[in-house]
N, C-alpha and C positions, 0 to 999 in steps of 0.2 A: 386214353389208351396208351399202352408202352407201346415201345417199338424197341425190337419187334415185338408183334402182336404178341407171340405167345411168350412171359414172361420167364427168365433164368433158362434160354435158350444153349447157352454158351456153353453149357458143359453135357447134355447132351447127344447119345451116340446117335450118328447121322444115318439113315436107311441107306442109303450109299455111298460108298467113300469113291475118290479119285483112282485106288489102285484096284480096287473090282471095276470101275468103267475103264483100267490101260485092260487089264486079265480080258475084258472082253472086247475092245479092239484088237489085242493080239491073237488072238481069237479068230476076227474077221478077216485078218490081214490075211491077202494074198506070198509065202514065201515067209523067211526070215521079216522080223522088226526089224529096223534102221537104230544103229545106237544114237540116243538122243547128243545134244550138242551141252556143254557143260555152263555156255551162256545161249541167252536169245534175246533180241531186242524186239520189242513189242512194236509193231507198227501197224496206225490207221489209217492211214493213209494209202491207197489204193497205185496212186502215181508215183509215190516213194517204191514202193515194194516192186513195182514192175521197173524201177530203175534200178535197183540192188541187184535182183537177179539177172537181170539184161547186164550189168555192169560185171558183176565177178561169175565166175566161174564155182559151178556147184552141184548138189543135187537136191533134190523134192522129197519130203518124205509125209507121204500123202494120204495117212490114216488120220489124221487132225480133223476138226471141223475148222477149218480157212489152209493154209499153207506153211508149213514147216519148210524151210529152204537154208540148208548147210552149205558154209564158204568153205570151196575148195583150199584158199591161199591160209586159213585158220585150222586146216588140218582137221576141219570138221567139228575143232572145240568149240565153233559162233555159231551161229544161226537167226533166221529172225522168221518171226512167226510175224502175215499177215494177210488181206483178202477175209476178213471175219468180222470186219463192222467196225463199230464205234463201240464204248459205252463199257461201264463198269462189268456187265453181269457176264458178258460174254467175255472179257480179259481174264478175268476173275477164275472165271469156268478153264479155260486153255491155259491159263497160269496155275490151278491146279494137278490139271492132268499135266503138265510138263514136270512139272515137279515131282510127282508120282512116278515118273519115267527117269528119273535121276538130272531134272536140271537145274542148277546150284546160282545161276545170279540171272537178272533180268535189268535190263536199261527199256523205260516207256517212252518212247519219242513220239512226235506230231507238233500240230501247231496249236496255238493257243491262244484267246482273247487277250490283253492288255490291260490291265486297268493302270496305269503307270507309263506316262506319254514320254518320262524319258526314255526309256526301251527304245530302240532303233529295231525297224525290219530289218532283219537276219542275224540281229545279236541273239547269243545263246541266253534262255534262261535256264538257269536249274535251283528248282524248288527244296528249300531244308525243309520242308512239314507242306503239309496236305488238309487243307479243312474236308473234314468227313462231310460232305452236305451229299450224299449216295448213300442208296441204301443197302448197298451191297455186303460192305465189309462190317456193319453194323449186324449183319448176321452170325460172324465169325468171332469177334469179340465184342466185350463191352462199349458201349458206347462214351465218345468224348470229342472231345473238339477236332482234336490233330491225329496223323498218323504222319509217321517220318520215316523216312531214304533210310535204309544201313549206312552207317558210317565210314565202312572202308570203301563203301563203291562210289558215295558220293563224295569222299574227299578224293577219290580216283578219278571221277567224272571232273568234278572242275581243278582238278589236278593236271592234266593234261590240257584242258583249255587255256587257262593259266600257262605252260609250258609254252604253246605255238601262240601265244600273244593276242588271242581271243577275247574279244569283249564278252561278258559274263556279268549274267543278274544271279544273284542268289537271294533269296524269300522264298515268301510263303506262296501256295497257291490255292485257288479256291475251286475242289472239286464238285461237282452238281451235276444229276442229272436229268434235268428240264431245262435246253439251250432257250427256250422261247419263256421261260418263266424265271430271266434273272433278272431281278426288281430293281427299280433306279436308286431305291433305298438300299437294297443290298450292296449297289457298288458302289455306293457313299461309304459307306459304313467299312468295305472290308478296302478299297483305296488311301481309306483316311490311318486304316489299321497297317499299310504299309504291303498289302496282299500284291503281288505283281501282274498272275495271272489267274484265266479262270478257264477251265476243261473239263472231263469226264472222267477220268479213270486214276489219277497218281494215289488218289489218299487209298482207294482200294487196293490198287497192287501193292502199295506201302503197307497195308494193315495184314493183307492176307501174308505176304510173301511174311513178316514176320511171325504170322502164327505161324508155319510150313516151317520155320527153319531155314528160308533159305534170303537170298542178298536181292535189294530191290531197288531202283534211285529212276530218275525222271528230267527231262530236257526238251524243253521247245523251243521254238521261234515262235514268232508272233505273225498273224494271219490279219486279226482287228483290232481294233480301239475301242475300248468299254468304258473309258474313263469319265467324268462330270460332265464333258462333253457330249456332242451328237457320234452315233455312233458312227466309224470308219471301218468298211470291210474293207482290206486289200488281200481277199484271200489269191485274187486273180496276178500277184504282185510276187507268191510266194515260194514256187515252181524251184527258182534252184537254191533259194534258204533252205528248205528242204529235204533236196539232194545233200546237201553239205552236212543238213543234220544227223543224214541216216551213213555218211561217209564215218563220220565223228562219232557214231553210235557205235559202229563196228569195228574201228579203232581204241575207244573206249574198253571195249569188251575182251578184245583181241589182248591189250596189255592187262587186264584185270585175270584172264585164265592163267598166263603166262607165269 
């Protein structure tokens, strides 16, 4: 069987596009739409997001499916979308429609498995390539191993880590989405390859945000330990690695519009 199922999918026209589904949000919208934010940092994490908006000052712009939240002190060019789950389809899905809505660069933050025990909890990682193992972005182009960060954002991203004296992993990462079906062969195999981490969504925002046209790069900290080893959750451990990543997100973002 291909995949996807139905073969030379990629260059046919979609029964829906992103900007008939903004045309009928704006639609529903109670009032004027919100002009969207020119960046957004993608966020999973449910306790990151309630510490961003607790933290700065902003407003809600709240015809999304999860939450759209613009920084006041960013003039309203940042925002970060999150409160919408995990997982490739649904990033994918809200990374479309923001884009449709005119929004030009994306930072994916969260935390991420380890396979690489020299990584210390709270150092930055940021990923140059994304193994495709989702079946999300396989929908939107052809299929292949990698998909990769634009290049001006992620030389921006660890551009400024590098600046403020920041430990910083750069590699690959290995995106999948089945957390409970990553094989002890597979993290043989892609640890031996030099892979650092493993998560759910980078190589999809990487592939889609490059069909769209628009800028896409990726950063975590580390939660557990995948490596040859037994495995180590310290997701209970990662509370203000976290915070810091999502400080760093929006400072990121904040000198990338500028």
């Amino acid at each position: 069987m291909t995949f996807p199922n139905f073969p030379d999918k990629h260059g046919a026209e979609p029964l829906v596009t992103p900007e008939e589904h903004a045309d009928y949000r704006a639609s529903q919208a109670d009032g004027d739409v919100s002009e969207p934010p020119e960046a957004v940092v993608l966020c999973y994490s449910r306790g990151l997001m309630d510490y961003l908006t607790e933290t700065y000052e902003g407003e809600t712009v709240d015809h999304y499916y999860g939450q759209l939240y613009c920084f006041a002190d960013t003039d309203y060019t940042v925002g970060v979308m999150g409160n919408f789950g995990i997982g490739a389809p649904t990033a994918v899905m809200l990374l479309d429609e923001l884009i449709a809505d005119g929004v030009e660069a994306f930072l994916s933050v969260g935390i991420a498995g380890c396979l690489d025990e020299s990584v210390e909890m709270g150092e930055f990682v940021v990923p140059d390539r994304a193994i495709r193992d989702e079946g999300t972005s396989h929908h939107y182009v052809e299929s292949e191993k990698y998909a990769s960060p634009t290049d001006e954002l992620f030389d921006a991203t660890t551009g400024l880590l590098d600046e403020r004296g920041e430990t910083v992993h750069v590699g690959p990462t290995w995106t999948t989405d089945a957390i409970y079906r990553e094989t002890k062969r597979e993290v043989e195999e892609y640890a031996n390859e030099g892979v650092l981490t493993v998560e759910m969504e980078a190589s999809a925002v990487f592939a889609v945000a490059d069909y769209r046209g628009a800028d896409a790069a990726a950063m975590f900290v580390v939660s557990d330990y995948l490596g040859l080893s037994d495995w180590e959750p310290k997701f209970h451990l990662t509370s203000e690695d976290v915070q810091n990543l999502g400080d760093t997100a929006k400072d990121v973002l904040t000198e990338y519009v500028e």
